[in-house]
Backbone as CSV, one residue per row, in Angstrom:
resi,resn,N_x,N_y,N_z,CA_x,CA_y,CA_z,C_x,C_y,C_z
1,UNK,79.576,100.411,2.311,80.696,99.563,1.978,81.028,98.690,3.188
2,UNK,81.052,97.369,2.795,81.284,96.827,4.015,82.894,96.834,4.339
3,UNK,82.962,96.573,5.955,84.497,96.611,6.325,85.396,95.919,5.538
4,UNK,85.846,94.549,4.859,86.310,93.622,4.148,86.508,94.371,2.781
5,UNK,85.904,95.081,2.038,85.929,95.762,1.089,86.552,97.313,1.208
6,UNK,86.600,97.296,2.511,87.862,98.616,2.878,89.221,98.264,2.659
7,UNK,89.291,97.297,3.233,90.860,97.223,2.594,91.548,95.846,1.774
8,UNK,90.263,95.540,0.918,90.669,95.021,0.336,91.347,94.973,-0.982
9,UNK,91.786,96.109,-1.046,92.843,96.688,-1.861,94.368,97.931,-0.919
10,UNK,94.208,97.554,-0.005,95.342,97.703,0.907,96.674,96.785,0.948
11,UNK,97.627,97.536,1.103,99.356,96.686,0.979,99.355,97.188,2.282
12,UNK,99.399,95.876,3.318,100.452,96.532,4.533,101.538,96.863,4.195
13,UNK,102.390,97.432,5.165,103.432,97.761,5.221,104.497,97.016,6.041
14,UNK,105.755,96.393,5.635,107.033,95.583,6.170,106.427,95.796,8.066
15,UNK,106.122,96.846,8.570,106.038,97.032,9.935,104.637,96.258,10.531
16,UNK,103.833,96.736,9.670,102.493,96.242,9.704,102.490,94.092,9.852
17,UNK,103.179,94.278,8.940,103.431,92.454,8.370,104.119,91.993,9.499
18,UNK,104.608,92.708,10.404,105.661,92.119,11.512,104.751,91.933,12.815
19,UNK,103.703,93.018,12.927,102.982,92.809,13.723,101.949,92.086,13.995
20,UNK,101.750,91.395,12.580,100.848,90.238,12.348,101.711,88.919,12.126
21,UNK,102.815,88.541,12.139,103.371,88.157,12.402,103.861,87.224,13.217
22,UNK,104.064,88.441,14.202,104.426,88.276,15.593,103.150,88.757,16.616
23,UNK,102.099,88.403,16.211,101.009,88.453,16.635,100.719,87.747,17.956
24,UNK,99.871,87.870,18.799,99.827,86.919,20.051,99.301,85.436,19.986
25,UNK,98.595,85.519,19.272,98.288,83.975,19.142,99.288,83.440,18.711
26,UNK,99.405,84.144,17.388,100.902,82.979,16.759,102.060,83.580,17.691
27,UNK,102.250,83.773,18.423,103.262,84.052,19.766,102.767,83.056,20.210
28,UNK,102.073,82.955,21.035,101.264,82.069,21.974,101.739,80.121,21.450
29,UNK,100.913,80.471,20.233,100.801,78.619,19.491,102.718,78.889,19.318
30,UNK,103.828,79.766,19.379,105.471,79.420,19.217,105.791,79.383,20.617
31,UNK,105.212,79.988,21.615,105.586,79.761,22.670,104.942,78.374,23.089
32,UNK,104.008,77.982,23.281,103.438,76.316,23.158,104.270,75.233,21.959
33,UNK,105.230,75.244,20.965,106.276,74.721,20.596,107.218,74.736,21.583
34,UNK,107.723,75.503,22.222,108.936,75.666,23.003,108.722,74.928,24.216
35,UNK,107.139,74.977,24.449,106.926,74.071,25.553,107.283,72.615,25.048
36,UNK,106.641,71.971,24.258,106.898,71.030,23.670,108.286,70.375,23.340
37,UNK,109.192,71.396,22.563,110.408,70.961,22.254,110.980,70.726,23.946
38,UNK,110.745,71.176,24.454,111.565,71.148,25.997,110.542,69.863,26.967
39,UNK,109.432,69.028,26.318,108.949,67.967,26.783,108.622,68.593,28.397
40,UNK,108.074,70.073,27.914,106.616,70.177,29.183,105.589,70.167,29.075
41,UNK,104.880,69.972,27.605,103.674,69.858,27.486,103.261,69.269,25.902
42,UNK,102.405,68.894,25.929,102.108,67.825,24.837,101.454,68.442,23.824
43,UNK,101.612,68.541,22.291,101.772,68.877,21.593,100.111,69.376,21.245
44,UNK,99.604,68.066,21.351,98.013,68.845,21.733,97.646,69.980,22.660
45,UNK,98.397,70.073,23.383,97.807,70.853,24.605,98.753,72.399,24.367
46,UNK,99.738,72.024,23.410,100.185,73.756,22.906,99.083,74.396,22.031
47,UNK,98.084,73.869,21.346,97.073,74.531,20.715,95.896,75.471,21.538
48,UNK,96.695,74.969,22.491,95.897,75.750,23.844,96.252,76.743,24.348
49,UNK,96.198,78.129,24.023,96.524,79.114,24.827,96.604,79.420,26.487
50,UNK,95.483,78.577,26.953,95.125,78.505,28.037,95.809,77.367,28.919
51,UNK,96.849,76.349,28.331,97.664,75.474,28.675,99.051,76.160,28.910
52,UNK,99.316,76.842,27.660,100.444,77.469,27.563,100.679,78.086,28.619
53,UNK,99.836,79.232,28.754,99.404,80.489,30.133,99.571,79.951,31.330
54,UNK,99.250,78.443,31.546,99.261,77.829,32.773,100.627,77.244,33.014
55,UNK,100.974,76.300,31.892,102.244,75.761,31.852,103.342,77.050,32.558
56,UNK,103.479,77.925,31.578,104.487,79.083,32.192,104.360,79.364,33.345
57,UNK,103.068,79.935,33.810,102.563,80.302,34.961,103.293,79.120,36.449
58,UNK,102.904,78.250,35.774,102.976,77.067,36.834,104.790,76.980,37.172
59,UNK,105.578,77.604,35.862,107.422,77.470,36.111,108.075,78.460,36.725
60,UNK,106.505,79.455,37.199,107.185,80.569,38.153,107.532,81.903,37.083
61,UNK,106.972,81.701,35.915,107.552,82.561,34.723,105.870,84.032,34.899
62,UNK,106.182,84.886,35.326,104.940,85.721,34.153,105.084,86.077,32.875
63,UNK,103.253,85.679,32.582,103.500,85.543,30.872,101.847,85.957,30.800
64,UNK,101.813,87.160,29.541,100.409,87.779,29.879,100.188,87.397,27.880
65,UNK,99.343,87.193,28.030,98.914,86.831,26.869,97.647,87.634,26.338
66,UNK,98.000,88.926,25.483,96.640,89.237,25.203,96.073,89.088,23.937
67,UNK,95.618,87.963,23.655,94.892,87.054,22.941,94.293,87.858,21.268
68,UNK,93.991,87.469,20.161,93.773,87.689,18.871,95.305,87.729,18.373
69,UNK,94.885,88.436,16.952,96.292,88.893,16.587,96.910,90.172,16.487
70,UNK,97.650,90.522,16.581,98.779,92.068,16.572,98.297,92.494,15.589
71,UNK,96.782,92.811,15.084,96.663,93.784,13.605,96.068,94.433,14.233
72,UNK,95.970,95.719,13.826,95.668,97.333,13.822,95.172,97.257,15.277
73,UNK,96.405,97.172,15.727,96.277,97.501,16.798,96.740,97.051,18.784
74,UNK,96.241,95.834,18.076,96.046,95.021,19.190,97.680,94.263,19.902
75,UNK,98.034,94.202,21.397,99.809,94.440,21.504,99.852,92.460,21.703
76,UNK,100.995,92.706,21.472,101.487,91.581,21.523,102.037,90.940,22.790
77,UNK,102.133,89.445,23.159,102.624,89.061,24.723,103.413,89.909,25.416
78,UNK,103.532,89.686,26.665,104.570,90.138,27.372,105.367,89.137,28.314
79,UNK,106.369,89.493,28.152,107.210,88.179,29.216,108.038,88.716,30.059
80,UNK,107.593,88.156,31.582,108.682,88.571,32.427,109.881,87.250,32.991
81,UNK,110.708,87.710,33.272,111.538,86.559,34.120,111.349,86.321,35.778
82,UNK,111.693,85.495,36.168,111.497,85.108,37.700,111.836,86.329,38.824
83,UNK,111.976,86.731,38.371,112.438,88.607,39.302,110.931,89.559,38.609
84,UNK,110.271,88.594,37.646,109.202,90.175,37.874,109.659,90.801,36.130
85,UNK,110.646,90.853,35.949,110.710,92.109,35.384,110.303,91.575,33.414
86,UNK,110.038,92.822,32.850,110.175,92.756,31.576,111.116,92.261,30.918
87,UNK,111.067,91.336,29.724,111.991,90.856,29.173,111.298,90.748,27.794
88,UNK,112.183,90.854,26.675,111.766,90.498,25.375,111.138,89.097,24.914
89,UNK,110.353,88.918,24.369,110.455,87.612,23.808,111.660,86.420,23.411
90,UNK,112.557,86.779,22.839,113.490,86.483,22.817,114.694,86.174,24.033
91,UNK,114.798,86.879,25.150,115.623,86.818,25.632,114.743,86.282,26.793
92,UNK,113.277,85.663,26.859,112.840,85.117,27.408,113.007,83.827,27.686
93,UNK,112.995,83.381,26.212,113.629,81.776,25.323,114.740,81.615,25.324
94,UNK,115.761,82.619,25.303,117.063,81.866,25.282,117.319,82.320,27.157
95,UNK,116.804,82.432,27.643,117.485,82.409,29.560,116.312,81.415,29.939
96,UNK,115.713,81.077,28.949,114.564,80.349,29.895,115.548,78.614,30.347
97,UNK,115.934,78.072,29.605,116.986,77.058,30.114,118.119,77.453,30.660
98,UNK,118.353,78.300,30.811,119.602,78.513,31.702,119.082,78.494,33.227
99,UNK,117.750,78.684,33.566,116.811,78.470,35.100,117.151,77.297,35.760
């Protein structure tokens, strides 16, 4: 049986759906919007993971990006603030203009 035919009668689950979701790429390509809406990087160049990664990188921000998407398994970004430390996604974006 090939893999594709394993679950292709599978229902994720509400938790499951969140983690694909909020997956890293599509993290990644919303965090490359935010660049954009804030006119640091050009709209082409948010399709770029590797722009994004730099862009942040370059504002003094760590930002680890581990690349595919959040299914079975695989974790989603991490964001720190200018001190280093862990921060949510969220509370990454809303303190990130207050810098």
């Amino acid at each position: 049986m090939a893999d594709k035919d394993k679950f292709a009668d599978e229902i994720m689950s509400d938790e499951e759906l969140d983690g694909v979701a909020g997956g890293t790429r599509a993290e990644t390509y919303a965090d490359g919007e935010e660049l954009v809406k804030r006119g640091l990087l050009s709209a082409e160049d948010a399709l770029s993971s590797s722009k994004v990664r730099e862009t942040i990188h370059n504002l003094g921000y760590k930002y680890k990006d581990h690349g595919g998407l959040a299914i079975f398994g695989a974790k989603n970004n991490e964001y720190f603030n200018k001190n280093g430390e862990s921060v949510s996604r969220e509370d990454f974006w809303k303190n990130f203009d207050a810098k």
